[in-house]
PDB file of N, CA, C and O in Angstrom:
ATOM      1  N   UNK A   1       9.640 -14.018 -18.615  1.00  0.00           N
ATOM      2  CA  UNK A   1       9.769 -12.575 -18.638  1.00  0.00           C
ATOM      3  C   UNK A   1      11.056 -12.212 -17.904  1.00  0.00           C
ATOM      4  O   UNK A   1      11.327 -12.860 -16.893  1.00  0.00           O
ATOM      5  N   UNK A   2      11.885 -11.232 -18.312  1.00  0.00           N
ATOM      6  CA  UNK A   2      12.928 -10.968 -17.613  1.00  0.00           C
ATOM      7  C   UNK A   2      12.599  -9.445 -17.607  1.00  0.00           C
ATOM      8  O   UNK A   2      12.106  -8.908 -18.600  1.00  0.00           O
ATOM      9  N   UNK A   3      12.913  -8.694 -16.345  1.00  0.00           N
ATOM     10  CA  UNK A   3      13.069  -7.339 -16.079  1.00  0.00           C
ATOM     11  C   UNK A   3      14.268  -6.933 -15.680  1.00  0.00           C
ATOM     12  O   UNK A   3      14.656  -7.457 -14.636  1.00  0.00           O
ATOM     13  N   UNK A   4      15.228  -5.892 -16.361  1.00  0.00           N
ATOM     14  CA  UNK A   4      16.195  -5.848 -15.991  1.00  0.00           C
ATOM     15  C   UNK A   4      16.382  -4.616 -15.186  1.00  0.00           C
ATOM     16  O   UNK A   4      15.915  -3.533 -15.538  1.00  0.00           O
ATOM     17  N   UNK A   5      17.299  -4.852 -13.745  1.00  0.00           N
ATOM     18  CA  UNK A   5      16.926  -4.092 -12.504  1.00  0.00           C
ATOM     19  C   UNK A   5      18.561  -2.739 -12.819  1.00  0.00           C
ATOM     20  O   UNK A   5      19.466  -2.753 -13.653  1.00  0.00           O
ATOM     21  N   UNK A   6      18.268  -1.901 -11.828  1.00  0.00           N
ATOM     22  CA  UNK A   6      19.376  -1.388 -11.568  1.00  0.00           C
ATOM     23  C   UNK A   6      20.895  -2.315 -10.882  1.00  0.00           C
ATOM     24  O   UNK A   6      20.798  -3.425 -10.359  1.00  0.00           O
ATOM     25  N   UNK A   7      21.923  -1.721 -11.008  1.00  0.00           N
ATOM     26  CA  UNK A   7      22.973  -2.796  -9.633  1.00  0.00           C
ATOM     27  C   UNK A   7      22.574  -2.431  -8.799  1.00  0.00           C
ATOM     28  O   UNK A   7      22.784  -3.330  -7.985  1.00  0.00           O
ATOM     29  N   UNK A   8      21.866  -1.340  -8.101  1.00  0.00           N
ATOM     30  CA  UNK A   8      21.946  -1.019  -6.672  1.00  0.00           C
ATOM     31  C   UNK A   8      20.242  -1.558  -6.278  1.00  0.00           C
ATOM     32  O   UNK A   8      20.135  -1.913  -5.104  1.00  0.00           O
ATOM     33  N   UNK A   9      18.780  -1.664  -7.217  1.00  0.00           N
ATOM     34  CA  UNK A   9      18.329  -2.644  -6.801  1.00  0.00           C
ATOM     35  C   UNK A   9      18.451  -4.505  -6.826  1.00  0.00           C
ATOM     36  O   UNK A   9      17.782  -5.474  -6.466  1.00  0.00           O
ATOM     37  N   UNK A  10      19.463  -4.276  -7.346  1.00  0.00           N
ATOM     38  CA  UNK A  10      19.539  -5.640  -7.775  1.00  0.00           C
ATOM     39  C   UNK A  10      20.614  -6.567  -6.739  1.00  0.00           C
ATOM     40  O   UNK A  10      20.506  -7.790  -6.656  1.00  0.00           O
ATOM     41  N   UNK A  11      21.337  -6.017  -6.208  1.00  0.00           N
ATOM     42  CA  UNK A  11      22.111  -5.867  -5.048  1.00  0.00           C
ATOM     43  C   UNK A  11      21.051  -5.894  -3.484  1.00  0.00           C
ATOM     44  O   UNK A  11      21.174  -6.720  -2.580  1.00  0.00           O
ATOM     45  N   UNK A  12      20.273  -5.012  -3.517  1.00  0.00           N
ATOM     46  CA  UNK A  12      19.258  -4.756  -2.358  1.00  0.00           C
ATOM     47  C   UNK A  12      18.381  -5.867  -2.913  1.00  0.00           C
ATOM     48  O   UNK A  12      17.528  -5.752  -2.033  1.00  0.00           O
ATOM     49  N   UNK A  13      17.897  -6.881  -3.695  1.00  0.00           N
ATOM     50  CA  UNK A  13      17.036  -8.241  -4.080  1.00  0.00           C
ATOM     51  C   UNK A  13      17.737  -9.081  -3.105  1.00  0.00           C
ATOM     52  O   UNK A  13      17.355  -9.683  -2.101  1.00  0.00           O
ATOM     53  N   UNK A  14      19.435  -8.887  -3.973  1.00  0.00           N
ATOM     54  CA  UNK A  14      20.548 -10.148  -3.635  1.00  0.00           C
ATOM     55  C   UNK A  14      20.338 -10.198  -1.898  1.00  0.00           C
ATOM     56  O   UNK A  14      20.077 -11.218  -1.261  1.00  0.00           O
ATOM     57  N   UNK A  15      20.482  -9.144  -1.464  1.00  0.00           N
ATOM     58  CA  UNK A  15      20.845  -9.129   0.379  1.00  0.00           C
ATOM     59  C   UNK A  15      19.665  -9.687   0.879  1.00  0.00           C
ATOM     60  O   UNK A  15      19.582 -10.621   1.677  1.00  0.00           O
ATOM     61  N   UNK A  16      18.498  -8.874   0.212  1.00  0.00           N
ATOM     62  CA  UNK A  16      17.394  -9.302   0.992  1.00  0.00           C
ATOM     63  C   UNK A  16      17.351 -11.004   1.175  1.00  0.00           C
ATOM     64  O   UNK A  16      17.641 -11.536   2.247  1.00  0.00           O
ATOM     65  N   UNK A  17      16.972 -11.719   0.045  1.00  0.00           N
ATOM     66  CA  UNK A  17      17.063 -12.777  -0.509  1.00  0.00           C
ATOM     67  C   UNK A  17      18.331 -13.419   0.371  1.00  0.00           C
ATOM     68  O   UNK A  17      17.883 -14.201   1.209  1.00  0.00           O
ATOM     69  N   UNK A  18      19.772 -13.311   0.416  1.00  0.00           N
ATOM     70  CA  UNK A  18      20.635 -14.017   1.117  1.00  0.00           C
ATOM     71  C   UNK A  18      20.478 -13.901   2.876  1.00  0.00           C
ATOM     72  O   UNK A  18      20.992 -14.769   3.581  1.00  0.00           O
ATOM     73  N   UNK A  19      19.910 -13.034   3.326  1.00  0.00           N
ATOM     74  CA  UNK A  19      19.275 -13.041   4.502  1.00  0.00           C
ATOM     75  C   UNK A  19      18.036 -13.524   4.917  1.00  0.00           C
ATOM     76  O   UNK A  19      17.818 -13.699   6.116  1.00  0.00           O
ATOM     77  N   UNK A  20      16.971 -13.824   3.834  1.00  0.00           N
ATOM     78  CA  UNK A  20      16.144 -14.645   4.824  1.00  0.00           C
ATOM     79  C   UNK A  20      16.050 -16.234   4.089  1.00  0.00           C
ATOM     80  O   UNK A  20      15.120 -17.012   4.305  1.00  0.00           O
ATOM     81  N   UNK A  21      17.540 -16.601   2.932  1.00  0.00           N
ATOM     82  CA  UNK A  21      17.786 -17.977   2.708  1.00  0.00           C
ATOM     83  C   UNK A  21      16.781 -18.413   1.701  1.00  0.00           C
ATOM     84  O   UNK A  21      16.094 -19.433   1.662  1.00  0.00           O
ATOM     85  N   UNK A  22      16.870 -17.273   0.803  1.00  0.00           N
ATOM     86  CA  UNK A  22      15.647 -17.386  -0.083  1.00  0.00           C
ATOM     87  C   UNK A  22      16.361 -17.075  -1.887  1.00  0.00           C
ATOM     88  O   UNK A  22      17.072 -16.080  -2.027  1.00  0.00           O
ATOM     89  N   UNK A  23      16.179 -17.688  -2.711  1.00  0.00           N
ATOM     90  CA  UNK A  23      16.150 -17.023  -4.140  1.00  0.00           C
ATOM     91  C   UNK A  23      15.804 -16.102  -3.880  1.00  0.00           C
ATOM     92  O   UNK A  23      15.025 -15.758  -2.991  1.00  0.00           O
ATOM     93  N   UNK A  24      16.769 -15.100  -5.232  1.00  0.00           N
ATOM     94  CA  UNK A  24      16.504 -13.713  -5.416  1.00  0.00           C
ATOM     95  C   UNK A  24      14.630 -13.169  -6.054  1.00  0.00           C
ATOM     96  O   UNK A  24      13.846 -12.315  -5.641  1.00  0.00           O
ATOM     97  N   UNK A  25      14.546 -14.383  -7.424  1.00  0.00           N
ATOM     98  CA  UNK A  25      13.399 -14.911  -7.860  1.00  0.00           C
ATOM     99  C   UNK A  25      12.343 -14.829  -7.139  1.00  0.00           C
ATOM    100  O   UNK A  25      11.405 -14.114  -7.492  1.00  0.00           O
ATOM    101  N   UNK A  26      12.327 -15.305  -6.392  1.00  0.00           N
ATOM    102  CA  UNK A  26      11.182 -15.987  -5.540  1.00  0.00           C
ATOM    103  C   UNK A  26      10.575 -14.587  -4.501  1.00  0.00           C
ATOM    104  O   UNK A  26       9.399 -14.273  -4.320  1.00  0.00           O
ATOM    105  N   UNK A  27      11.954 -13.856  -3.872  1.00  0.00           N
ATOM    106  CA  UNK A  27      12.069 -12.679  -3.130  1.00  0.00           C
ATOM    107  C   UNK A  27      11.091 -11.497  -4.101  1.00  0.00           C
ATOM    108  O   UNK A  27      10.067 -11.015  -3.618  1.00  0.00           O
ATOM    109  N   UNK A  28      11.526 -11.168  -5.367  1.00  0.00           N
ATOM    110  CA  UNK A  28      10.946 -10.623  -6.635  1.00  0.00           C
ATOM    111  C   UNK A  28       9.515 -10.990  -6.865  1.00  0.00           C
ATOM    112  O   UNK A  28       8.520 -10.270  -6.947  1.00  0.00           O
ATOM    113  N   UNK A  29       9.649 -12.253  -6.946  1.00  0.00           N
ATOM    114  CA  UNK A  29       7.840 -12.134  -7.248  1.00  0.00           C
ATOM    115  C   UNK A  29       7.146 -12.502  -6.010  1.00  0.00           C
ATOM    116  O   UNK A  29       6.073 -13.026  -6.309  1.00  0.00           O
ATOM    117  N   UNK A  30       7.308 -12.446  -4.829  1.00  0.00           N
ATOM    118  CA  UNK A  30       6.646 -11.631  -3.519  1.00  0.00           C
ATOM    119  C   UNK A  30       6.143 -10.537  -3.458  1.00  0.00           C
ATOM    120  O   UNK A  30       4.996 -10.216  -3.148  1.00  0.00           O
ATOM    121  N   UNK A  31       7.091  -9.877  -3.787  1.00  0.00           N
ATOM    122  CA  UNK A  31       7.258  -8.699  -3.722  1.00  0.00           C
ATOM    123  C   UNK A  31       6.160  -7.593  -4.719  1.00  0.00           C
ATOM    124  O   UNK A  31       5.558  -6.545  -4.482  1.00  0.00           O
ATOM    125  N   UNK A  32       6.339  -8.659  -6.124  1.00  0.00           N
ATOM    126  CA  UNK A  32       5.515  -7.980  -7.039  1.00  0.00           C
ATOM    127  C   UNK A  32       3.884  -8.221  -6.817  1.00  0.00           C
ATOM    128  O   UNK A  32       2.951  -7.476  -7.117  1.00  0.00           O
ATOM    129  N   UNK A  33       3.876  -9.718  -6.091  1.00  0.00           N
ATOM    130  CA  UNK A  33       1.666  -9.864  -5.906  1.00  0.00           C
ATOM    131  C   UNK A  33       1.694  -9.767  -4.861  1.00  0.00           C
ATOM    132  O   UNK A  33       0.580  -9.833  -4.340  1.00  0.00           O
ATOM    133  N   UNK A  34       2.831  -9.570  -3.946  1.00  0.00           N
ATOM    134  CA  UNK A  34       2.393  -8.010  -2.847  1.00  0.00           C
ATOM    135  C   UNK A  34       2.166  -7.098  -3.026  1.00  0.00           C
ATOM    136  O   UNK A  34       1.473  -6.549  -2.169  1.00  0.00           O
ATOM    137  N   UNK A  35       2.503  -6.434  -4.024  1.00  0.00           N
ATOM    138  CA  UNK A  35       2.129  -4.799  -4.805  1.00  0.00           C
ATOM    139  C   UNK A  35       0.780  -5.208  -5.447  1.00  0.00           C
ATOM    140  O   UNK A  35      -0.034  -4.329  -5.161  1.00  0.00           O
ATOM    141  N   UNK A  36       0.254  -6.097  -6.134  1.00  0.00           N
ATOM    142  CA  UNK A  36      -0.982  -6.024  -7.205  1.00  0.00           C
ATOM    143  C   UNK A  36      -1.887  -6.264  -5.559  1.00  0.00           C
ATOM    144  O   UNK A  36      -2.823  -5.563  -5.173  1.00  0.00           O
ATOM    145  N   UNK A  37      -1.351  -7.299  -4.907  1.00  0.00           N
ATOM    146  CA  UNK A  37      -2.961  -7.105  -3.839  1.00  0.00           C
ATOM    147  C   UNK A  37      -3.213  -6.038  -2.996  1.00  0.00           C
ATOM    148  O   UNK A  37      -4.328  -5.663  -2.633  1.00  0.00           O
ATOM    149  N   UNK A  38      -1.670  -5.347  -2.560  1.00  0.00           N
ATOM    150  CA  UNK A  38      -2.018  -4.234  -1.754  1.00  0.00           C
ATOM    151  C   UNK A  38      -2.973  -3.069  -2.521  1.00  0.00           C
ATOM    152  O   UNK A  38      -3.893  -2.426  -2.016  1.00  0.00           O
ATOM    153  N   UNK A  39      -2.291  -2.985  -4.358  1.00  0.00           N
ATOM    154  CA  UNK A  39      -2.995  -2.049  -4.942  1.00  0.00           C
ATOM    155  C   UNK A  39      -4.406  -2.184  -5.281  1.00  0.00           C
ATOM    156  O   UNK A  39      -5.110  -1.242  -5.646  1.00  0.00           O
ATOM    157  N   UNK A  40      -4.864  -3.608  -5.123  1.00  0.00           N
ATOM    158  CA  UNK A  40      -6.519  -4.163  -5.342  1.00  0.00           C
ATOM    159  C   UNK A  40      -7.137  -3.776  -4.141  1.00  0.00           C
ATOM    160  O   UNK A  40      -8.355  -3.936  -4.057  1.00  0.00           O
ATOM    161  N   UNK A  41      -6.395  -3.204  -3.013  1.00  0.00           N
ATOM    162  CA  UNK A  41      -7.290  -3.085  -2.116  1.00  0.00           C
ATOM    163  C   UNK A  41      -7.456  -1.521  -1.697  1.00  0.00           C
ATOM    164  O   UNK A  41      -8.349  -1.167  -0.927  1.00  0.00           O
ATOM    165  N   UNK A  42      -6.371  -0.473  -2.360  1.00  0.00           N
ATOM    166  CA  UNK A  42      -6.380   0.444  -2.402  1.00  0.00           C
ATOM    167  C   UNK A  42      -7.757   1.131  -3.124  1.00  0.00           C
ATOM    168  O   UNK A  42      -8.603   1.900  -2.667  1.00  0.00           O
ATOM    169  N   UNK A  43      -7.584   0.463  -4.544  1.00  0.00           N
ATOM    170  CA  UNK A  43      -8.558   0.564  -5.474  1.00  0.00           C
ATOM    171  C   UNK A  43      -9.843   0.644  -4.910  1.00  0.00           C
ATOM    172  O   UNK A  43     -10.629   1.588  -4.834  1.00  0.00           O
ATOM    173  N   UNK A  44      -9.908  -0.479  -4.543  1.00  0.00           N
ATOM    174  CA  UNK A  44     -11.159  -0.868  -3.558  1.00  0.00           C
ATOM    175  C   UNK A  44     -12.100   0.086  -2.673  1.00  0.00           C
ATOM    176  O   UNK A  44     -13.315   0.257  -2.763  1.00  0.00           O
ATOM    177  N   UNK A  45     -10.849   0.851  -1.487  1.00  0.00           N
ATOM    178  CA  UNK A  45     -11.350   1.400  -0.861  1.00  0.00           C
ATOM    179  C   UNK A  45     -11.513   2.899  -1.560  1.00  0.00           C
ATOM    180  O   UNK A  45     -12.078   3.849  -1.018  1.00  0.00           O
ATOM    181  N   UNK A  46     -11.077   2.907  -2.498  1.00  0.00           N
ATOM    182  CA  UNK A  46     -11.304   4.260  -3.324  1.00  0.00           C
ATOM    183  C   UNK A  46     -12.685   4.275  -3.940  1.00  0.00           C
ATOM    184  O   UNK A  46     -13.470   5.197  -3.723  1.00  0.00           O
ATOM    185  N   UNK A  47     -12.960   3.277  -4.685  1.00  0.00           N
ATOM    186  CA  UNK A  47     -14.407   2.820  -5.324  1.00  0.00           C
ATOM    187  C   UNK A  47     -15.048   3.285  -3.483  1.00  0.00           C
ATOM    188  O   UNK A  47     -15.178   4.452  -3.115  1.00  0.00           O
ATOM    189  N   UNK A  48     -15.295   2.292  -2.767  1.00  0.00           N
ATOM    190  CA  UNK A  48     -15.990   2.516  -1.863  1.00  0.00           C
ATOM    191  C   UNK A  48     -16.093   4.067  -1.474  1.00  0.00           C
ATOM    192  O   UNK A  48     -17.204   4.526  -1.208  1.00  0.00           O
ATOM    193  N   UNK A  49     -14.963   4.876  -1.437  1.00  0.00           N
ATOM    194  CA  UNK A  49     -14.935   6.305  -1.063  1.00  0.00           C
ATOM    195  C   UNK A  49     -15.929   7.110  -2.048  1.00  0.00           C
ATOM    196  O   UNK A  49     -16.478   8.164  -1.727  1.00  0.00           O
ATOM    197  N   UNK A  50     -16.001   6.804  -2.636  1.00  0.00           N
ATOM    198  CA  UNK A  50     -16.244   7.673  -4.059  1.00  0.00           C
ATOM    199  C   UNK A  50     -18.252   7.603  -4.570  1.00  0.00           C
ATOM    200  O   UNK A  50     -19.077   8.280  -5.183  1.00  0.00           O
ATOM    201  N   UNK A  51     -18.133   5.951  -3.593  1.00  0.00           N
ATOM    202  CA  UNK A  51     -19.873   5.777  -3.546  1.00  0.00           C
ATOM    203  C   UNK A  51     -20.131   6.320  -2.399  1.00  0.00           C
ATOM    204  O   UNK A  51     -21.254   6.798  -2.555  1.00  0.00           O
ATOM    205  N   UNK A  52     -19.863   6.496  -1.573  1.00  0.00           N
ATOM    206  CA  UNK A  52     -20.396   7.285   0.157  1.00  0.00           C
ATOM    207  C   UNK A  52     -20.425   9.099  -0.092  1.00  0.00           C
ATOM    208  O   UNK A  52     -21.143   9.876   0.538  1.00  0.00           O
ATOM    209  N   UNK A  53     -19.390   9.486  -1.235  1.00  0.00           N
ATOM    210  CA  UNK A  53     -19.366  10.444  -2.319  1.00  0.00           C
ATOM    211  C   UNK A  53     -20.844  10.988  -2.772  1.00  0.00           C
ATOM    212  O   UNK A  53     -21.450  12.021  -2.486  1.00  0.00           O
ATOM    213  N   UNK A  54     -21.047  10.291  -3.286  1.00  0.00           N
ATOM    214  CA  UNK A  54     -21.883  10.101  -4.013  1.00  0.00           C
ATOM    215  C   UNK A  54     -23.463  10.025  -3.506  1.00  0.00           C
ATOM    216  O   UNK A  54     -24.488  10.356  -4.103  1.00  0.00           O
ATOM    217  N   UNK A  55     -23.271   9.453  -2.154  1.00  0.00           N
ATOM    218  CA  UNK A  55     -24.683   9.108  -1.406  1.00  0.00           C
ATOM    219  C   UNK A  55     -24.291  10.243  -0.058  1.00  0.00           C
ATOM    220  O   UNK A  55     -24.326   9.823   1.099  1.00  0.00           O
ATOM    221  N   UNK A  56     -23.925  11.696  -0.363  1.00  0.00           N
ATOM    222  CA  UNK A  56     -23.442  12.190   0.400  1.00  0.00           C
ATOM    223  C   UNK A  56     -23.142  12.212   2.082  1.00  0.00           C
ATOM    224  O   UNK A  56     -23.539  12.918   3.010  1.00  0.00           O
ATOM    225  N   UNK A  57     -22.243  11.075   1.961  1.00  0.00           N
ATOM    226  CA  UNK A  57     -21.854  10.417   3.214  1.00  0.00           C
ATOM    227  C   UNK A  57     -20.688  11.210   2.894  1.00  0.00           C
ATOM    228  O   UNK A  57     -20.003  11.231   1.871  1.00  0.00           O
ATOM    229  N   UNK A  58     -20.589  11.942   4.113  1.00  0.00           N
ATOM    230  CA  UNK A  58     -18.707  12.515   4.515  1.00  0.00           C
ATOM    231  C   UNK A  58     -18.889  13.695   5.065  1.00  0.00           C
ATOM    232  O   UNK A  58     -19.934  14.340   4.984  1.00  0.00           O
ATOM    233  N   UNK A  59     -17.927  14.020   5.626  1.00  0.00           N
ATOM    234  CA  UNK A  59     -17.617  15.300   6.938  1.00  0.00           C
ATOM    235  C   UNK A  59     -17.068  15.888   6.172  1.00  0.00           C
ATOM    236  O   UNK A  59     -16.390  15.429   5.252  1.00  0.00           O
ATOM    237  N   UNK A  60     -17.323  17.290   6.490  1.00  0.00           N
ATOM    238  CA  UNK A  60     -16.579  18.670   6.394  1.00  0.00           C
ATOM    239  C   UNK A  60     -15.294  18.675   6.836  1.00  0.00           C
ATOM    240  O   UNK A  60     -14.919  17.606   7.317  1.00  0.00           O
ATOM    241  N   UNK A  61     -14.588  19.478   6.814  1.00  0.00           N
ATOM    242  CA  UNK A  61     -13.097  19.827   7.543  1.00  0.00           C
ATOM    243  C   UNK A  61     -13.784  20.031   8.937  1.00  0.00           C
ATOM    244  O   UNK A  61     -13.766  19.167   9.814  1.00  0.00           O
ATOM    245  N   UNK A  62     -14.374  21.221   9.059  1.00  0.00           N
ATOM    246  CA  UNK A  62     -14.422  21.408  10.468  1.00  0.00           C
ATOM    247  C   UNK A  62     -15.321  20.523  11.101  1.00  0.00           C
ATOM    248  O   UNK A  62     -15.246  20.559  12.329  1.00  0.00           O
ATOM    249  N   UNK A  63     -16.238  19.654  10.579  1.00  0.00           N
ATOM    250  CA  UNK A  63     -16.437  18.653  11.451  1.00  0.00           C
ATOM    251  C   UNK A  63     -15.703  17.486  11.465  1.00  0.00           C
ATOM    252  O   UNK A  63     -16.208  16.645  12.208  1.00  0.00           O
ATOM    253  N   UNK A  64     -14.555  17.083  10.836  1.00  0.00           N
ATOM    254  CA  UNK A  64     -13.390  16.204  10.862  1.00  0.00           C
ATOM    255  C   UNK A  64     -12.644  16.988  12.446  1.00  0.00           C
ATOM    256  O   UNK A  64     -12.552  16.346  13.493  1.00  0.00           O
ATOM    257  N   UNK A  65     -12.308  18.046  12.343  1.00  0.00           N
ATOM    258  CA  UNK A  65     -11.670  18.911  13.378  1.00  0.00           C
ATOM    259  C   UNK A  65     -12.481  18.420  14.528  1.00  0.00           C
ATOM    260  O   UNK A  65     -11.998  17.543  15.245  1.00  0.00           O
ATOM    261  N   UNK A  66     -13.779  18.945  14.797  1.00  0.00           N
ATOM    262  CA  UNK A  66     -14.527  18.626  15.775  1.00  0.00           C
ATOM    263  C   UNK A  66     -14.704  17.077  16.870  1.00  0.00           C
ATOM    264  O   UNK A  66     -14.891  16.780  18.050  1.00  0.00           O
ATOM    265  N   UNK A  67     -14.455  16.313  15.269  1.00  0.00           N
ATOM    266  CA  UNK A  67     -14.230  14.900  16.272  1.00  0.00           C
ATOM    267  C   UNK A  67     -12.592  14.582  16.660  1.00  0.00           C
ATOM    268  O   UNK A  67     -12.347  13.948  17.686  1.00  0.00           O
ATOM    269  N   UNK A  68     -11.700  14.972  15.943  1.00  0.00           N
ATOM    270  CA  UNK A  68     -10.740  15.365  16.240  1.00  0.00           C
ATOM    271  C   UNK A  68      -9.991  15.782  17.764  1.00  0.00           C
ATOM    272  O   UNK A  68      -8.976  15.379  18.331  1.00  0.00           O
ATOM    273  N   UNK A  69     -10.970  16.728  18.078  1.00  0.00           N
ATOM    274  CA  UNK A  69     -10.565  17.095  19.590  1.00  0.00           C
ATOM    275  C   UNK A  69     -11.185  16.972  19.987  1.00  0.00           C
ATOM    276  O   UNK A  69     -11.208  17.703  20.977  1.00  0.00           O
ATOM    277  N   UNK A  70     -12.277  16.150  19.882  1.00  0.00           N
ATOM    278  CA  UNK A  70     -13.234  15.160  20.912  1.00  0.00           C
ATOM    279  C   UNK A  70     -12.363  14.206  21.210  1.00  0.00           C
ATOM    280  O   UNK A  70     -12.048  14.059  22.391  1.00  0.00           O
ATOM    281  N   UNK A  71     -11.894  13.508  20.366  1.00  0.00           N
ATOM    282  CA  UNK A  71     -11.002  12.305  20.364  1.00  0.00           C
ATOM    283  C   UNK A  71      -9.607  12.900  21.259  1.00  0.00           C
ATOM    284  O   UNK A  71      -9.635  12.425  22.395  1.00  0.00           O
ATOM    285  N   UNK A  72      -8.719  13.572  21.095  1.00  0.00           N
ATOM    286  CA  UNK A  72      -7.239  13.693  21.674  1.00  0.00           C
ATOM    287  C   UNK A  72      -7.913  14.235  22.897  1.00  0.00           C
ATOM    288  O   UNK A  72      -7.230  13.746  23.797  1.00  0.00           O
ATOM    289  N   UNK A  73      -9.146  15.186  23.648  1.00  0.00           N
ATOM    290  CA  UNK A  73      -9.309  15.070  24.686  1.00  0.00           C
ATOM    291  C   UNK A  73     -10.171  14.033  25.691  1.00  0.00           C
ATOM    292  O   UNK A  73     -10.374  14.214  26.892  1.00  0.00           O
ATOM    293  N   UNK A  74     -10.615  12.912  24.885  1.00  0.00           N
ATOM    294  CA  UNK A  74     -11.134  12.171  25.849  1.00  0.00           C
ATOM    295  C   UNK A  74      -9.889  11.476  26.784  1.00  0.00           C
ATOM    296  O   UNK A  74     -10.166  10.747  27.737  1.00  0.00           O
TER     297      UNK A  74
END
């Protein structure tokens, strides 16, 4: 598969990559199943949000507020 980048990201690959002594390649697909796992876990905690939703688990605003300045004045 080839993706073809901008010069100015493709330039910001090159530096990254020549500073920590690494292929540009290699820098690139880090980078990319760093994005799919960070986004699997986003997902994740969204599903989870959405069942506590659902099992009406969750605070109001003003009781978000309430623990709020419980918290910054302890």
């Amino acid at each position: 598969m080839e993706v073809p980048f901008t010069p100015d990201l493709e330039a910001k690959i090159a530096d990254t990559a020549a500073q920590q002594g690494r292929a540009p390649a290699d820098v690139v697909q880090e980078l990319v199943a760093r994005y799919f796992n960070e986004d699997s876990h986003y997902l994740e905690a969204v599903r989870l949000g959405d069942e506590a939703l659902d099992r009406g688990e969750y605070l109001t605003h003003d009781e978000v507020g309430r623990r709020l300045h419980r918290f910054l004045d302890a």
